[in-house]
C-alpha positions in Angstrom: 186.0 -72.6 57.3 183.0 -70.0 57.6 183.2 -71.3 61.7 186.7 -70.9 61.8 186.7 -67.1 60.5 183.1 -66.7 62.8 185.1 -67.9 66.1 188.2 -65.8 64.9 185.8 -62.7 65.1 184.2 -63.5 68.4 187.6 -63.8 69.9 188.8 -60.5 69.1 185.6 -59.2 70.5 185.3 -61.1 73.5 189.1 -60.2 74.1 188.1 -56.6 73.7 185.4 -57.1 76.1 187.7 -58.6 78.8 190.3 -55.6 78.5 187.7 -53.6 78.7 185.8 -55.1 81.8 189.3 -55.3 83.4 190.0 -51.6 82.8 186.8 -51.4 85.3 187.4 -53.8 87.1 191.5 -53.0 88.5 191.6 -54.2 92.2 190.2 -57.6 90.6 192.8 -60.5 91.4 192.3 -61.9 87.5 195.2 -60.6 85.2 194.1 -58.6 82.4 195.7 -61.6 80.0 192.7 -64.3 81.8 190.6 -61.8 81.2 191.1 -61.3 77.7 191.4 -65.2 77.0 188.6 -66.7 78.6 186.4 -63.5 77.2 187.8 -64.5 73.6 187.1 -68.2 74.3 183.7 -67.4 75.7 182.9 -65.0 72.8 184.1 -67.6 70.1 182.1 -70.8 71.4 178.5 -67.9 72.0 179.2 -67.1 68.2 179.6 -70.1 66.5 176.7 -71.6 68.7 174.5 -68.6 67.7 175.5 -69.2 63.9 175.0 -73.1 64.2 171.5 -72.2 65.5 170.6 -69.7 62.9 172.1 -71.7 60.0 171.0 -74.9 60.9 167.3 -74.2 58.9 
């Protein structure tokens, strides 16, 4: 469970991040909505591996 909650918080920041980049980034061909879901993938699977790594002691 403590993964599941981990990956829901990196999702909302990695979505953040995409909209973000995005807003930078406007003559880019990516929508802002495969922005935001592959940064929210990305950010979930870079926080659980961080917290596997770090918990794994």
């Amino acid at each position: 469970m403590r993964y599941v909650k981990l990956g829901i918080v990196g999702a909302v920041i990695g979505g953040f991040a995409g909209w973000i980049i995005h807003t930078f980034e406007p003559t880019s061909t990516i929508t802002p909505l495969e922005y935001t879901l592959g940064f929210a993938i990305i950010g979930a699977i870079v926080i659980n591996l961080t917290a596997l790594m770090v918990g794994s002691n």
